[in-house]
C-alpha positions as CSV (number, residue, x, y, z in Angstrom):
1,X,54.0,-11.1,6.9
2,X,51.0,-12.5,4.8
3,X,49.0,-12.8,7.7
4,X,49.8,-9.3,9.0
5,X,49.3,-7.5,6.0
6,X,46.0,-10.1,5.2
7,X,44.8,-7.9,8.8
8,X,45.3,-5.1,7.7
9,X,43.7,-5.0,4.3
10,X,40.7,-6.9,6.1
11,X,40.6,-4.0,8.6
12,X,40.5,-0.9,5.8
13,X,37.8,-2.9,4.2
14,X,35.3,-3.0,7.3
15,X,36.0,0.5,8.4
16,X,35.5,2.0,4.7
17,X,32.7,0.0,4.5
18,X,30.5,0.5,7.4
19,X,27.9,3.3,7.4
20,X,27.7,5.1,10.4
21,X,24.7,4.7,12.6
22,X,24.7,8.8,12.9
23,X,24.6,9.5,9.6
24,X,21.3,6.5,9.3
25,X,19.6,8.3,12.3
26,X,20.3,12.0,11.2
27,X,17.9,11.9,8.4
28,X,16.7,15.2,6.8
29,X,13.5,13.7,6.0
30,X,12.2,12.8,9.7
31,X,12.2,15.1,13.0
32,X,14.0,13.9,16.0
33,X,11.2,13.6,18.1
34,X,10.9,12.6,21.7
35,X,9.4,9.4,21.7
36,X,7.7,7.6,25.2
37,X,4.9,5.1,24.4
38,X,3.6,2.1,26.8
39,X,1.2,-0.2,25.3
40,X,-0.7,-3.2,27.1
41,X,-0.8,-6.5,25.1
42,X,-4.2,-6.9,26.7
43,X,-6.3,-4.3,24.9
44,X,-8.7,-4.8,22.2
45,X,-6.1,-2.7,19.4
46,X,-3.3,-4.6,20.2
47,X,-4.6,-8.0,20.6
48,X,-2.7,-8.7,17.2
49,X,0.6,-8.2,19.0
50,X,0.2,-11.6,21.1
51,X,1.0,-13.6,17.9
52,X,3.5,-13.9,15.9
53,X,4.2,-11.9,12.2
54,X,1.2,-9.3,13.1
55,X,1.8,-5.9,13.2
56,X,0.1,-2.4,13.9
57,X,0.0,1.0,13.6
58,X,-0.2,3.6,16.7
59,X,-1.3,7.1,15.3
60,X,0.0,9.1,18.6
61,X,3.7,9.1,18.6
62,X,6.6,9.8,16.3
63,X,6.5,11.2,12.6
64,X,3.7,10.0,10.9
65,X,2.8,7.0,13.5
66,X,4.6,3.9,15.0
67,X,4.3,0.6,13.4
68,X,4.6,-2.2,16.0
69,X,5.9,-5.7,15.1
70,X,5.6,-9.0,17.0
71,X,8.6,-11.0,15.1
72,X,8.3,-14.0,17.2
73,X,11.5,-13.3,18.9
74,X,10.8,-10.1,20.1
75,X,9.1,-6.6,19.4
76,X,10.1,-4.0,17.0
77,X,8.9,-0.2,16.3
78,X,9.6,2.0,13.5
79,X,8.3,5.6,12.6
80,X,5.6,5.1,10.2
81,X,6.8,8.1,7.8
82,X,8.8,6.7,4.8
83,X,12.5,7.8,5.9
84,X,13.1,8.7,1.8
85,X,10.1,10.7,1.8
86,X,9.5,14.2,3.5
87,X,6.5,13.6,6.1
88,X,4.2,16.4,5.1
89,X,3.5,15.0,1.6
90,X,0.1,13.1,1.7
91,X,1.5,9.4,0.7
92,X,4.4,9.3,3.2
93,X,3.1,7.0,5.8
94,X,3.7,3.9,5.8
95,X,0.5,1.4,5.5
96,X,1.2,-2.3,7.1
97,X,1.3,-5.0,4.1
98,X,2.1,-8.7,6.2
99,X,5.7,-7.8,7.2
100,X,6.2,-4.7,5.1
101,X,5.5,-1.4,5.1
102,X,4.6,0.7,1.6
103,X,4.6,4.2,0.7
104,X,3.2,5.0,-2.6
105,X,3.5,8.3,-3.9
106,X,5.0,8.4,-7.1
107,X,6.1,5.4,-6.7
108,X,5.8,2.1,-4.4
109,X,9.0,2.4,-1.5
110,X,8.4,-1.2,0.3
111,X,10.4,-1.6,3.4
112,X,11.0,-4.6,5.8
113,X,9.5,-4.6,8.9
114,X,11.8,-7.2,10.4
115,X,14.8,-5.4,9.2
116,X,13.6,-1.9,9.0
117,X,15.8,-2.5,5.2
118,X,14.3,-1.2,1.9
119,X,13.2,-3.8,-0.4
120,X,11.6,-1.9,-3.4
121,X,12.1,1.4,-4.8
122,X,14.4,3.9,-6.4
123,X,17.1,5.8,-4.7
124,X,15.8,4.6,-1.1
125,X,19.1,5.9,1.3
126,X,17.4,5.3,4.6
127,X,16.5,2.2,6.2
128,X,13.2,2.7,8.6
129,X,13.8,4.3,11.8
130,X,14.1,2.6,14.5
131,X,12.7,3.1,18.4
132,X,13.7,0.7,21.4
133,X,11.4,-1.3,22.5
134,X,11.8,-3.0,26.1
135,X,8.7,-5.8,27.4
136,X,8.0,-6.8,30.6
137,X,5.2,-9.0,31.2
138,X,2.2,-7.7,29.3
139,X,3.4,-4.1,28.7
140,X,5.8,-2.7,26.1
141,X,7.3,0.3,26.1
142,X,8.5,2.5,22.9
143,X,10.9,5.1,23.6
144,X,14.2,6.6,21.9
């Protein structure tokens, strides 16, 4: 009977605690917008990519930019507008600081470019958003 009711509370806990995923990606603050991008790891503006902890930021695609990490695993994009920010205010994109990424408007919103996860800042609600990325060989493509 412990055991069973043990369960139970443990499965109330995890579903009243998990955010959804829907509500992360619907944010007010960003346009869903069709995202397609193929890089090659063999031109001169993404030579950084080869090695791991660089990032850098593609100007063509997405909100306000892509930002492009090499995390020594594997590759990682996010939109380079601040998700807590609306994208048409001057300071909402996101400049590359190591493995963050800061906004500073009023204030400095630092995010994690591993995790997408804010790490600094008042009332941040949204992670970064995040695009698939798929490799092969010396190409990546970006795409949601």
């Amino acid at each position: 009977m412990f055991k069973k009711a043990l369960l139970i509370f443990s499965l109330l806990i995890a579903l009243t605690s998990c955010e959804s995923d829907d509500e992360r990606r619907n944010n007010p603050n960003l346009v869903d917008l069709n995202v397609d991008l193929q890089i090659s790891l063999n031109l001169p503006q993404f030579i950084d990519l080869n090695y791991p902890g660089n990032a850098v930021y593609v100007g063509t695609q997405g909100n306000l930019g892509i930002i492009i990490v090499n995390t020594g695993n594997n590759f990682l994009a996010w939109d380079a507008a601040d998700p807590n920010l609306l994208p048409n205010q001057n300071c909402a994109r996101l400049e590359i600081n190591g493995l963050n990424a800061e906004s500073e408007c009023e204030q400095l919103n630092v995010y994690s470019l591993v995790t997408g996860q804010p790490i600094s800042g008042e009332n941040l609600i949204y992670p970064l958003y995040q695009y698939r990325v798929v490799q092969s060989g010396d190409i990546i493509q970006i795409y949601n």
